[in-house]
C-alpha positions as CSV (number, residue, x, y, z in Angstrom):
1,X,0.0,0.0,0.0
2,X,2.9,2.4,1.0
3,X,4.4,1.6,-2.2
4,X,1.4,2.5,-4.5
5,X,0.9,5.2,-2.8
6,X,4.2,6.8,-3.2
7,X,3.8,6.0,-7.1
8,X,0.5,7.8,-6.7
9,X,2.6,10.9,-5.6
10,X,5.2,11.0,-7.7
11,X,2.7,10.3,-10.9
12,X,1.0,13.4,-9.4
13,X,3.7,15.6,-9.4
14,X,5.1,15.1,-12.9
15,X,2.1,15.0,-14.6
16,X,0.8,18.3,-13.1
17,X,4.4,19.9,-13.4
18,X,4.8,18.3,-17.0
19,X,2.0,19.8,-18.2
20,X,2.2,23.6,-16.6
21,X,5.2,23.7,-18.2
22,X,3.8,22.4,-21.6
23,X,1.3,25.1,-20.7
24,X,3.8,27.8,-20.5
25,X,5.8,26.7,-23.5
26,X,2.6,27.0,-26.1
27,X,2.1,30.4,-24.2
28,X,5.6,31.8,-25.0
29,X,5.3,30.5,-27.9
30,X,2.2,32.3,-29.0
31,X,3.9,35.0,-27.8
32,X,7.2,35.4,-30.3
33,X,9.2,34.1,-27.0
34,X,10.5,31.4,-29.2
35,X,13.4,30.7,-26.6
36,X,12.5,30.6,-23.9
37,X,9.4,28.2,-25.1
38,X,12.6,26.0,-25.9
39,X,13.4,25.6,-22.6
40,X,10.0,25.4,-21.3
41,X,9.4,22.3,-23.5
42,X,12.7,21.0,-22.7
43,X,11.8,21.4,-19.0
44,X,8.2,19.5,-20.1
45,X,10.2,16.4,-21.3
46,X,12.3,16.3,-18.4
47,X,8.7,15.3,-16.5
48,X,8.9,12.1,-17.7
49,X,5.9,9.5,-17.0
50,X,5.8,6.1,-19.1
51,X,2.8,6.5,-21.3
52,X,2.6,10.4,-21.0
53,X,2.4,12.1,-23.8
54,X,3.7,15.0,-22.9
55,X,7.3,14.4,-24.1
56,X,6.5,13.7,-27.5
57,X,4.2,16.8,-27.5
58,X,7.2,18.7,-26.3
59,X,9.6,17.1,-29.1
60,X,7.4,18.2,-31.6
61,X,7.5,21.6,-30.4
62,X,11.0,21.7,-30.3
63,X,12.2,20.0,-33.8
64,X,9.5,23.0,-34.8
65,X,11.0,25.7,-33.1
66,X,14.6,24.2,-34.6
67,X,13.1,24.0,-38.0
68,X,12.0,27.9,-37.6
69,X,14.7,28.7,-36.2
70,X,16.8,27.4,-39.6
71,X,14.6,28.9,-41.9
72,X,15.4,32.4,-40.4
73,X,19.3,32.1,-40.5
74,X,19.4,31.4,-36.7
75,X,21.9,27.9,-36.4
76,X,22.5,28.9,-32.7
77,X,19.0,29.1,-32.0
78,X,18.2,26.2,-33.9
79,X,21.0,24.2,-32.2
80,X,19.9,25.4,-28.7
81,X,16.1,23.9,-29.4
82,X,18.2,20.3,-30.6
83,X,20.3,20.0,-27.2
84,X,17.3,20.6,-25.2
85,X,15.3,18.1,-26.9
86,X,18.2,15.8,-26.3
87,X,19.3,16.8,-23.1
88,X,15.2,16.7,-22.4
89,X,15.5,13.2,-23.1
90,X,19.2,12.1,-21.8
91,X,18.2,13.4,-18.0
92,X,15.3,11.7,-17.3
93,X,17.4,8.2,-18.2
94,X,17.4,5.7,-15.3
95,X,17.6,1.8,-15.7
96,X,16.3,2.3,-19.5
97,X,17.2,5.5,-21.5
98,X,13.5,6.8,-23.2
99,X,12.9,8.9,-26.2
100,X,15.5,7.2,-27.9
101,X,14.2,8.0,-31.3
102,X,13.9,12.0,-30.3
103,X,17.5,11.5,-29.4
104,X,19.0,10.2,-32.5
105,X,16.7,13.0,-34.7
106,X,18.1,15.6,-32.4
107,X,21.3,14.3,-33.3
108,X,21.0,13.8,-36.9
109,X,19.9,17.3,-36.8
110,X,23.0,19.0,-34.5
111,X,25.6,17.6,-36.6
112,X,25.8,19.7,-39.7
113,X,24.8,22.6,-37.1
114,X,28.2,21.7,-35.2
115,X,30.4,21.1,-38.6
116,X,29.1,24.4,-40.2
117,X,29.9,26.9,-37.0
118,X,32.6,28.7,-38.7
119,X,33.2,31.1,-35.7
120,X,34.7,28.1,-33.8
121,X,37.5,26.3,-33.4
122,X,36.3,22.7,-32.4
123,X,36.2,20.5,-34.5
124,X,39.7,21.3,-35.8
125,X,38.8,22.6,-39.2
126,X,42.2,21.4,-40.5
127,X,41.1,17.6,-39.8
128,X,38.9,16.6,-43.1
129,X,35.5,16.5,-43.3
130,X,35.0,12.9,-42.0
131,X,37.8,13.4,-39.0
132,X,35.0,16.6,-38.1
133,X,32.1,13.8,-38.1
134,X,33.8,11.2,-36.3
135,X,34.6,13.6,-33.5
136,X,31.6,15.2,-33.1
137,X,29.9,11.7,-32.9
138,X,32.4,10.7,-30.7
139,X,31.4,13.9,-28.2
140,X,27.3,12.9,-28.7
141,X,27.9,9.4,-27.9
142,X,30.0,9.7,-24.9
143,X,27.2,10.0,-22.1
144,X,27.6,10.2,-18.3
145,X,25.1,7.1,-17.9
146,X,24.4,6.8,-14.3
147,X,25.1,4.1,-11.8
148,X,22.2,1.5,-12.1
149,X,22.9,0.3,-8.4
150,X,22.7,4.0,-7.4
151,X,18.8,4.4,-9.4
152,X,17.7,1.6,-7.4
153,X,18.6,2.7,-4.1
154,X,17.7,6.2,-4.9
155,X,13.9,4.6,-5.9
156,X,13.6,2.5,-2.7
157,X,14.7,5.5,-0.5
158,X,12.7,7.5,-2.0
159,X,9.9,4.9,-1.2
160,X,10.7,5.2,2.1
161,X,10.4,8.2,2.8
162,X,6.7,9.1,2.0
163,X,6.0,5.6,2.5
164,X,7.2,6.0,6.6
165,X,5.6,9.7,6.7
166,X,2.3,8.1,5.5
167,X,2.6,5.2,8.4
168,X,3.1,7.7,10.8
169,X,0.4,9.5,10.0
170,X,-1.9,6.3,9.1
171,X,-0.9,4.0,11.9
172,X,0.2,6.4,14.7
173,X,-2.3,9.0,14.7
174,X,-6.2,7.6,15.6
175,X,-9.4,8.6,13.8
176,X,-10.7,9.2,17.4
177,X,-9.9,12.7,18.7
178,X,-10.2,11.0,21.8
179,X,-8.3,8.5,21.2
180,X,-4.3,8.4,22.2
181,X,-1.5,9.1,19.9
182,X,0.7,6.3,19.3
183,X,4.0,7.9,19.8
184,X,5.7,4.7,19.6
185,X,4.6,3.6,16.0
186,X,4.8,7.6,14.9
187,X,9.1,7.5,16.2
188,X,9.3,4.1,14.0
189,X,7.6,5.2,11.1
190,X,9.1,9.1,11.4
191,X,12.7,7.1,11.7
192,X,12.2,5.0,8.5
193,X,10.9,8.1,6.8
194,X,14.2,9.8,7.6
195,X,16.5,7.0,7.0
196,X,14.9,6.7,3.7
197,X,15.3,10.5,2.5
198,X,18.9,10.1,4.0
199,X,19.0,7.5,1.3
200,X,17.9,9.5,-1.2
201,X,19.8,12.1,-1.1
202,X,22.6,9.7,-1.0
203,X,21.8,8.0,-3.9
204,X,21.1,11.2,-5.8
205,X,24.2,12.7,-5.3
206,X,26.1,9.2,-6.2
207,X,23.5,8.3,-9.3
């Protein structure tokens, strides 16, 4: 029960965060605030639910922003709406990595962006044409991928904790006004709660 309801939470949270931010995005958009919609959908993906369609909403948004964005001269705009759909995408990986097909168009997409910035210096531009690819694709496919160990713990602490705050509340605290508080069972569940955010952060910061 503790379980499902912490899934109930966390479903909660990122679908009505995922989809303010959705919210917001259309309304820069609307606006002419073509930027900062990019990071608003970027921000949208990140709330990632299995079966939500919010991150493919947002990915449409953004390969349209990117495809504006090239049709009026702007690569570093266009670029910046590409990394956030990937980036979108990359940080909301955990023991799978979603939106792999938004990924690899992103992708596609950024490299002739990256090879045709003739302000910079990276790639070398006296390496040949295919040296330029193989580094850039060298850059896209090195990913920090994060410690599967680590994404367990950081789930089951994270279960934990609401799952503890809810006993104490559930099985320490009567219905009956009149009735005592259980200070006993509200110190057990109030310690597992703690030891699981302890967790948590834990396994955040090593993730």
């Amino acid at each position: 029960m503790f379980a499902a309801f912490c899934m109930l939470v966390v479903a909660g949270r990122v679908i009505g965060t995922g989809t303010a931010e959705l919210r917001a995005a259309r309304g820069y958009e609307a606006a002419g605030q073509h930027h900062e919609a990019a990071i608003a959908y970027g921000n949208a993906i990140r709330m990632y639910l299995p079966a939500s369609p919010l991150g493919a909403r947002a990915s449409e948004a953004l390969l349209r922003l990117a495809d504006r964005a090239t049709t009026n001269q702007e690569p570093d705009e266009a670029r910046f709406c590409l990394e956030e759909l990937r980036s979108g995408w990359i940080a909301v990986r955990s023991l799978w990595q979603p939106g792999g097909s938004w990924i690899a168009e992103a992708e596609r997409r950024m490299l002739p962006l990256m090879l045709g910035d003739g302000s910079g210096a990276w790639p070398d531009p006296t390496l040949s044409q295919s040296a330029r690819e193989d580094v850039v694709r060298q850059v896209l496919a090195a990913r920090d991928d994060p410690h599967l160990g680590w994404v367990v713990l950081m789930g089951l602490g994270y279960v934990l904790w609401l799952g503890g705050a809810a006993g104490a509340i559930w099985r320490g605290i009567p219905a009956d006004d009149h009735a005592p508080v259980r200070y006993k069972t509200v110190f057990s569940f109030a310690g597992l709660s703690v030891g699981g955010y302890v967790l948590w952060l834990l396994a955040l910061a090593r993730a």
